[in-house]
N, CA, C and O atoms as CSV, one atom per row, in Angstrom:
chain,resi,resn,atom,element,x,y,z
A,1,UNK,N,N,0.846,-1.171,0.000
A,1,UNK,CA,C,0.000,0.000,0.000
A,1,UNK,C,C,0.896,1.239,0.000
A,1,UNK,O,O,1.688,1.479,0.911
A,2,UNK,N,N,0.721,2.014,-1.081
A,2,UNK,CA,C,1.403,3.642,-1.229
A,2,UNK,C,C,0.508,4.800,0.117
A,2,UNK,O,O,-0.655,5.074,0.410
A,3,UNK,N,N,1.707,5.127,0.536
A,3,UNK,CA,C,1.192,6.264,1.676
A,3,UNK,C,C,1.667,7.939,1.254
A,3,UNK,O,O,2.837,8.277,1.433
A,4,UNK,N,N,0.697,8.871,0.716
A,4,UNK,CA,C,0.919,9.764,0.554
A,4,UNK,C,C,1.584,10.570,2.102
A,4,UNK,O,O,1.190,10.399,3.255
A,5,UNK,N,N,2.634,11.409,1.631
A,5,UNK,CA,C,3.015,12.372,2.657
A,5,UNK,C,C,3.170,11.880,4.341
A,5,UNK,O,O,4.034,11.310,5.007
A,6,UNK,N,N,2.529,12.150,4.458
A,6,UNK,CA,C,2.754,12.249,6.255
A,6,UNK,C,C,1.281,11.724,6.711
A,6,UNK,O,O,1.163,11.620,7.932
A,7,UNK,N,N,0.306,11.426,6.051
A,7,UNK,CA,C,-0.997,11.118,6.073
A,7,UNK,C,C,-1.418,9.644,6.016
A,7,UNK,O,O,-2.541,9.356,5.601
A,8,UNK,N,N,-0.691,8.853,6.356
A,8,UNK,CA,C,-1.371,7.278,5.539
A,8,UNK,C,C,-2.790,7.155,5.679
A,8,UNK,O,O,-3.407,6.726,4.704
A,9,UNK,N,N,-3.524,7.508,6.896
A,9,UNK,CA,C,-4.572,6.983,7.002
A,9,UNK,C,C,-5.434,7.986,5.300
A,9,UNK,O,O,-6.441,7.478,4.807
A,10,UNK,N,N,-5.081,8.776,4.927
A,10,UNK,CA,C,-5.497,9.399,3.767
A,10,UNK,C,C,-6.246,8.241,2.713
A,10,UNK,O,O,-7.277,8.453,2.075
A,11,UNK,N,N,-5.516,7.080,2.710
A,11,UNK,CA,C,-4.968,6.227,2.000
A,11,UNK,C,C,-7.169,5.547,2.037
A,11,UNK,O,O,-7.696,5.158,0.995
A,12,UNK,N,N,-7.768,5.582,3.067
A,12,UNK,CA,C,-8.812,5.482,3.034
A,12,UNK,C,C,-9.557,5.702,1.882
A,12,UNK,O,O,-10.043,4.894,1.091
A,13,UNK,N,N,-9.584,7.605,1.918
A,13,UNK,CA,C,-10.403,8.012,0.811
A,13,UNK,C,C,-10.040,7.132,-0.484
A,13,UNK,O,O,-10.991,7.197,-1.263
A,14,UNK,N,N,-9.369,6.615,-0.812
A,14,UNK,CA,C,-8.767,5.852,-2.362
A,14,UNK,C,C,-9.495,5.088,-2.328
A,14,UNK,O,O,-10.167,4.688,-3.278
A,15,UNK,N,N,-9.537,4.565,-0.782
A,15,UNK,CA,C,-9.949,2.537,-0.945
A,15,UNK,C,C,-11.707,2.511,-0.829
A,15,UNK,O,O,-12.380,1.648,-1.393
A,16,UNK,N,N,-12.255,3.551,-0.044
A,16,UNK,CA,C,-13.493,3.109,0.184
A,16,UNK,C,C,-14.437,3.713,-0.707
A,16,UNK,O,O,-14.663,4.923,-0.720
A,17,UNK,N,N,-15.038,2.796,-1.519
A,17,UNK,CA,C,-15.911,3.013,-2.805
A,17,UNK,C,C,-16.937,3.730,-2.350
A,17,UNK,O,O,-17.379,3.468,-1.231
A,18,UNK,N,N,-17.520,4.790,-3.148
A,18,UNK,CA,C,-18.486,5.431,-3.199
A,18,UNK,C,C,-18.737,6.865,-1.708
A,18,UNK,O,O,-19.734,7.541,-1.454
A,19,UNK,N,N,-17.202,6.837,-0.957
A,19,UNK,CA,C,-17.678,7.491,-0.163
A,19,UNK,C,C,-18.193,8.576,-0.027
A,19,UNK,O,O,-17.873,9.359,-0.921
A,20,UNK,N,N,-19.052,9.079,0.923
A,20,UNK,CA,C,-20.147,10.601,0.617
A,20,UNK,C,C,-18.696,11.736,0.239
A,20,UNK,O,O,-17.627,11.937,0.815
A,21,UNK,N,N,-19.266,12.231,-0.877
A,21,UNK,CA,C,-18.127,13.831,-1.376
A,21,UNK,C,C,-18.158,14.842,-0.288
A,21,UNK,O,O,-17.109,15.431,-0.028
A,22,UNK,N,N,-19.263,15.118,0.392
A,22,UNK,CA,C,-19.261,16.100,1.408
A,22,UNK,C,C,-18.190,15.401,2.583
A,22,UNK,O,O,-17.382,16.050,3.247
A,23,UNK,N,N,-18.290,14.695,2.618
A,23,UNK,CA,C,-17.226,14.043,4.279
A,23,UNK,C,C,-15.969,13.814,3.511
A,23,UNK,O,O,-14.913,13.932,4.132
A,24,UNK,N,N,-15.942,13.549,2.436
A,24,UNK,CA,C,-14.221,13.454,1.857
A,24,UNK,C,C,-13.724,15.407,1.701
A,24,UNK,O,O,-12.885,16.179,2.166
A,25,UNK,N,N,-14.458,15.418,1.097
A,25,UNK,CA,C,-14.194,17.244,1.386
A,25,UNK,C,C,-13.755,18.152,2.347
A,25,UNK,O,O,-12.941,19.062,2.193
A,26,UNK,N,N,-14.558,17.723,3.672
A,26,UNK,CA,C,-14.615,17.785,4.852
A,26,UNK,C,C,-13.591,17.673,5.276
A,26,UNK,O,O,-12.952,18.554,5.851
A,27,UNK,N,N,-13.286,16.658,5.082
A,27,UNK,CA,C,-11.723,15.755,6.100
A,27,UNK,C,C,-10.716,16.435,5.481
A,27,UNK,O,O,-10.079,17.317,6.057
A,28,UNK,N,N,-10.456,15.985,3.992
A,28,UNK,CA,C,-9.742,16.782,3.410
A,28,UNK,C,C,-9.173,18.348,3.411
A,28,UNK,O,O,-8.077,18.907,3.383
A,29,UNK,N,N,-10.400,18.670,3.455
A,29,UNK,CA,C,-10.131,20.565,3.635
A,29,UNK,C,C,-9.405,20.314,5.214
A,29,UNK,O,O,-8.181,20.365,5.097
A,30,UNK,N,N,-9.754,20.110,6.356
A,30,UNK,CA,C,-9.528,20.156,7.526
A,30,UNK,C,C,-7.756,19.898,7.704
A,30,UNK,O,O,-6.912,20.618,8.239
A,31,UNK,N,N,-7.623,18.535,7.000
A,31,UNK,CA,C,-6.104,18.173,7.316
A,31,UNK,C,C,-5.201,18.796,6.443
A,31,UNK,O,O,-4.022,18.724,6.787
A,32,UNK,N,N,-5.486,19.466,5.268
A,32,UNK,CA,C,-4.710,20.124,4.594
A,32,UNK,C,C,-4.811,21.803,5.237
A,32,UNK,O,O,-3.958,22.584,4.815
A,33,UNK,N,N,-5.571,22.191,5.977
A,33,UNK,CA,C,-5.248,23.631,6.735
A,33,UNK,C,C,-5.127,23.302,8.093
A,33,UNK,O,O,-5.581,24.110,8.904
A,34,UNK,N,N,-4.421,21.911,8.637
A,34,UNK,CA,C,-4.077,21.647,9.912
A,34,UNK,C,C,-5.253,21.714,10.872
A,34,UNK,O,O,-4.995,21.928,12.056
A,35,UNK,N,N,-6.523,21.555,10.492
A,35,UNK,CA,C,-7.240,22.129,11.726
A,35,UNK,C,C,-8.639,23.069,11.285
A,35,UNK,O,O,-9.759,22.872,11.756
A,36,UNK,N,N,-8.364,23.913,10.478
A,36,UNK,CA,C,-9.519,24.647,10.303
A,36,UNK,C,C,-10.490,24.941,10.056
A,36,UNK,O,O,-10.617,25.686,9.084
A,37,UNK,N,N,-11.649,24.523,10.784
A,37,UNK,CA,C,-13.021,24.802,10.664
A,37,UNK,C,C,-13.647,24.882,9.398
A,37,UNK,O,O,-14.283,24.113,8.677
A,38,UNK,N,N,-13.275,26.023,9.361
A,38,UNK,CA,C,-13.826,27.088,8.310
A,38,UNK,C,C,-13.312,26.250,6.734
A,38,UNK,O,O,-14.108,25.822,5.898
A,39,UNK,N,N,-11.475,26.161,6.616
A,39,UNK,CA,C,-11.679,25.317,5.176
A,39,UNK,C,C,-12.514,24.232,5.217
A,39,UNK,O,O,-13.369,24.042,4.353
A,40,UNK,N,N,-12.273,23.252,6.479
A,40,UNK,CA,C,-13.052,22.116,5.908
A,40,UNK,C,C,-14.352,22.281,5.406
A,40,UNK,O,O,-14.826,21.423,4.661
A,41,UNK,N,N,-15.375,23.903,5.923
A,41,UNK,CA,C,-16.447,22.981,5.790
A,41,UNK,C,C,-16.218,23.744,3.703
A,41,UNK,O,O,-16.743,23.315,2.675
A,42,UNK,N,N,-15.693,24.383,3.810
A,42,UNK,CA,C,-15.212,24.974,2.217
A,42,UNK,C,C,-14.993,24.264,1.457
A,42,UNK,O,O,-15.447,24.288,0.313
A,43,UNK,N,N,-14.017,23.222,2.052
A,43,UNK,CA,C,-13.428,22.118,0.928
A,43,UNK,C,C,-15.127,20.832,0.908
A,43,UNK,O,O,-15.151,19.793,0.249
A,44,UNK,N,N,-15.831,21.134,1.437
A,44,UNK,CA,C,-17.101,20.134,1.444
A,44,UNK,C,C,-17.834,20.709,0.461
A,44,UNK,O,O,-18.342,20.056,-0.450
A,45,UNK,N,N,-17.946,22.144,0.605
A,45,UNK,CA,C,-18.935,22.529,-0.404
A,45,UNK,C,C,-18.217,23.112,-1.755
A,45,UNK,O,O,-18.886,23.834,-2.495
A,46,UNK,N,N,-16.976,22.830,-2.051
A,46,UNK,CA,C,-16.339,22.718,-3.196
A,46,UNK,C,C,-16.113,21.318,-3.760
A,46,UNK,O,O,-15.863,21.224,-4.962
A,47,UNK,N,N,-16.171,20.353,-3.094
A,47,UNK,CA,C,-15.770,19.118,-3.561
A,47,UNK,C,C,-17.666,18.590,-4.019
A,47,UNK,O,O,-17.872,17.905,-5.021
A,48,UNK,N,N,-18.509,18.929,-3.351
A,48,UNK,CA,C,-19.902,18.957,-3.175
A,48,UNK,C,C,-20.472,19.343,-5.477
A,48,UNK,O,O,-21.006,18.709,-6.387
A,49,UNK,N,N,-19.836,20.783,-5.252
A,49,UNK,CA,C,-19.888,21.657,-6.026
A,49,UNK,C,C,-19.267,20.873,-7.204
A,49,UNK,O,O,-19.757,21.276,-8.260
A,50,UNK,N,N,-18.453,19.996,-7.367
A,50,UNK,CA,C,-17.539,19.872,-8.563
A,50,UNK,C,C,-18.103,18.158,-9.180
A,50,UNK,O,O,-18.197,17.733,-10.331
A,51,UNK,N,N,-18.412,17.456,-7.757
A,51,UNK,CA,C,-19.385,16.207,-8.277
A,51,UNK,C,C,-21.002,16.821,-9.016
A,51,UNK,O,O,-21.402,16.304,-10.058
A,52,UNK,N,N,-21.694,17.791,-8.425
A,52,UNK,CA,C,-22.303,17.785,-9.012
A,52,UNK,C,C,-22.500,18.186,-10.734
A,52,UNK,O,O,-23.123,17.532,-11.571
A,53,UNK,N,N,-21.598,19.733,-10.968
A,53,UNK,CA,C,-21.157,20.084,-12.126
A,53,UNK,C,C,-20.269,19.103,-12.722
A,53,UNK,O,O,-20.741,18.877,-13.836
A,54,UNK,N,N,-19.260,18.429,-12.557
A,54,UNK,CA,C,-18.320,17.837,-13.617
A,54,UNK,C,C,-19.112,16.429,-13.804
A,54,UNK,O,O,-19.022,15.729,-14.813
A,55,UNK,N,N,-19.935,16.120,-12.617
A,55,UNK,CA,C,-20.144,14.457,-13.178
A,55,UNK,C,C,-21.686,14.124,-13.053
A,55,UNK,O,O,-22.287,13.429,-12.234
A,56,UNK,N,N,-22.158,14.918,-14.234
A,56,UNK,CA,C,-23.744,15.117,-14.563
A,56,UNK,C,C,-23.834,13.889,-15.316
A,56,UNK,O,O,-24.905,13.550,-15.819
């Protein structure tokens, strides 16, 4: 198993099929600004935003 960066448990989002875009967003935004509230819930409603437009 490949472990990005400093993150393995990351390694999740890859493996688990179909997971909700808002909670991968979520998590995502959060651990990439160490902590912050505010991106995660940003990176939810951008990742939210891009399933719905790119994959009509």
């Amino acid at each position: 198993m490949r472990y990005w960066g400093r993150y393995p448990f990351l390694n999740w989002y890859f493996i688990i099929p179909r997971l909700n875009v808002y909670a991968a967003g979520f998590l995502l935004g959060r651990i990439g600004s160490k902590g912050d509230l505010k991106q995660g819930i940003l990176g939810a409603l951008t990742a939210g935003f891009n399933a719905k437009v790119l994959h009509q």
